[in-house]
N, C-alpha and C positions, 0 to 999 in steps of 0.2 A: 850219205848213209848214216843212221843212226845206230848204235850199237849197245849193247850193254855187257862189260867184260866182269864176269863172276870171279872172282878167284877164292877158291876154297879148297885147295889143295894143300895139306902143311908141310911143303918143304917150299925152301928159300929158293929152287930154282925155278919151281911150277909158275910161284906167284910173282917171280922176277920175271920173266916169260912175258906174262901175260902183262904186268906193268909196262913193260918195254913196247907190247906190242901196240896198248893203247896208246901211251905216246906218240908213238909213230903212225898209230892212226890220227889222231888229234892234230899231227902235224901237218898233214895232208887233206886239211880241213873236214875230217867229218865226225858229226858227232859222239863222243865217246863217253859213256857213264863206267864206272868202276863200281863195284862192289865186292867188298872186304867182308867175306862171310868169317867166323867165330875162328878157326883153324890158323887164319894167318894176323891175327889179333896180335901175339907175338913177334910178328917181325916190326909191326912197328913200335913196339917198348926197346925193341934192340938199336940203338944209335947207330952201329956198326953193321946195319941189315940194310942191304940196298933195296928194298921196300921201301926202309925210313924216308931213304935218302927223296926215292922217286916220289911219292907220295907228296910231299914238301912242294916240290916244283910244278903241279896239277895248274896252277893259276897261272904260271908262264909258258902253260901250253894253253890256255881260255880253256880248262875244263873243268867242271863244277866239284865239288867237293864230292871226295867218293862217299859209297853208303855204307852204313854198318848197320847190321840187324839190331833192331832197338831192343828185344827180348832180351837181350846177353849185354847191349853196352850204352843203356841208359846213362847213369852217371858217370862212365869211366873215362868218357870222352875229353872231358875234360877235369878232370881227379887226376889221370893217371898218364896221361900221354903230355911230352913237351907243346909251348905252346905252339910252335911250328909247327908240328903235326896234325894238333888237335885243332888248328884253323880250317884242314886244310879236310875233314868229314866233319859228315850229318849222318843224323838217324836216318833207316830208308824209310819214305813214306808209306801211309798205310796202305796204299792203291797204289798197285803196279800194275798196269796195262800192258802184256806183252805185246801186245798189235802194236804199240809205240816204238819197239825198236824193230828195226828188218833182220836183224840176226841180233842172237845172245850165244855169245862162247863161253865155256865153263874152262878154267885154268885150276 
């Protein structure tokens, strides 16, 4: 299954949620894309925000760099964020296909 997990809730537990959930979909091998919409931007400048932390380990689960809305974080990607983090997103592409995933959850 293919999925696309939105989080754009601003509190640290919505999008700790929904991080934990993709993991653990990821782990059970099916597709998982993450997308870090403007709201929870903040939790990954916090070292101490278990976003940060989950974020960081995407590539120890084979899952691709989450997205961030290019509008809002063109440069900051890597200006503003450690580099463990900032390896670890992409801009979202300009074409999103929803028929690409079978479900999209919003967190």
């Amino acid at each position: 299954m293919k999925l696309l997990i939105r989080l754009q809730t601003p509190t640290e537990m919505a999008s700790y949620e929904g991080c934990a959930l993709a993991l653990t979909l990821a782990t059970f091998g099916h597709d998982v894309q993450l997308y870090l919409d403007a709201p929870v931007f903040g939790f990954l400048m916090q070292s101490d925000a278990r976003l940060h932390g989950m974020i960081q380990s995407l590539e120890l689960y084979d899952m691709p760099p989450a997205w961030l809305p290019d509008d809002v974080f063109s440069g900051w990607i890597t200006g503003m964020l450690p580099t463990d983090v900032a390896t670890q997103l992409t801009l979202i592409p300009e074409v999103i296909n929803s028929q690409d995933f079978d479900q999209i959850l919003n967190f």
